[in-house]
C-alpha positions in Angstrom: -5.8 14.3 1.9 -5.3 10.8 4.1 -4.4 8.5 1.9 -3.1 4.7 3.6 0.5 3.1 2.9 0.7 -0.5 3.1 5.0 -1.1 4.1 6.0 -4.8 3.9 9.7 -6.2 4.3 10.5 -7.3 0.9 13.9 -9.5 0.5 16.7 -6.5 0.9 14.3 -3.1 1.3 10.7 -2.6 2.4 8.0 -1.5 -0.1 5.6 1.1 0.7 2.1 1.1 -1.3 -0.7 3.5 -1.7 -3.7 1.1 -2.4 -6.0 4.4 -3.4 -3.9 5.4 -6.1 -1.7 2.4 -6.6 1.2 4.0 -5.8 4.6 1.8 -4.9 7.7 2.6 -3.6 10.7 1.5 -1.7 13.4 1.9 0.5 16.1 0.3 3.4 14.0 1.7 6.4 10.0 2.0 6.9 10.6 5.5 7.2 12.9 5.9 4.6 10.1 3.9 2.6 7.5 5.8 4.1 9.3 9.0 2.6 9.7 7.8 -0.6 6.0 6.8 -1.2 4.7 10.3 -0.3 6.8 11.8 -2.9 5.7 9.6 -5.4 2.4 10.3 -4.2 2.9 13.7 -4.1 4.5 13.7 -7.7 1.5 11.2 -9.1 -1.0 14.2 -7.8 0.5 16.7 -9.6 0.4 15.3 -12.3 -3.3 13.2 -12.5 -6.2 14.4 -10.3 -7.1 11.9 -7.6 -9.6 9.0 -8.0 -13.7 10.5 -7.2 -13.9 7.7 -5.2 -11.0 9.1 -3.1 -12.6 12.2 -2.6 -15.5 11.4 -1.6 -15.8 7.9 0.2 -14.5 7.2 4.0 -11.8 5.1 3.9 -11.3 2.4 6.5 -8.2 0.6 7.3 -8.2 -2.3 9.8 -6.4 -6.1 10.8 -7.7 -9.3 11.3 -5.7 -12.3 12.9 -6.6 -15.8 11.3 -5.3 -19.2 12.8 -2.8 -20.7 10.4 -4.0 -23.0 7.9 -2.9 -25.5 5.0 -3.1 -24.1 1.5 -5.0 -26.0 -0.4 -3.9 -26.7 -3.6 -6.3 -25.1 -6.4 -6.9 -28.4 -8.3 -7.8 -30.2 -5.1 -4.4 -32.7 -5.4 
């Protein structure tokens, strides 16, 4: 099964997520990270069957680059 792992740098170890299955994980290197989150998503499959939608839908994973831009505040201000 391909699942996708989303790794970001968080403040002392990056954190590795499974969107699919909403799976998290962590560790001090992407691949020590990287490791840790296919356990877990290993040990999550064991243990609950993976989501239909999983199984039978394409998923597609891709980037987009957007200039940088003020956020605006939510009440207008």
């Amino acid at each position: 099964m391909d699942l996708t792992a989303i790794i970001k740098k968080g403040e002392k170890q990056y954190v590795a997520l499974c969107p699919e299955i909403d799976v998290v994980s962590q560790g001090y290197t992407v691949e020590e990270a990287l490791k840790n989150l296919k356990d877990a998503v290993e040990l999550y499959l064991e243990e609950f069957e993976a989501p239909e939608e999983i199984k039978s839908e394409e998923i597609l994973v891709t980037h987009l680059r957007v200039k940088d831009a003020k956020i605006a505040s939510p009440l207008g201000a």
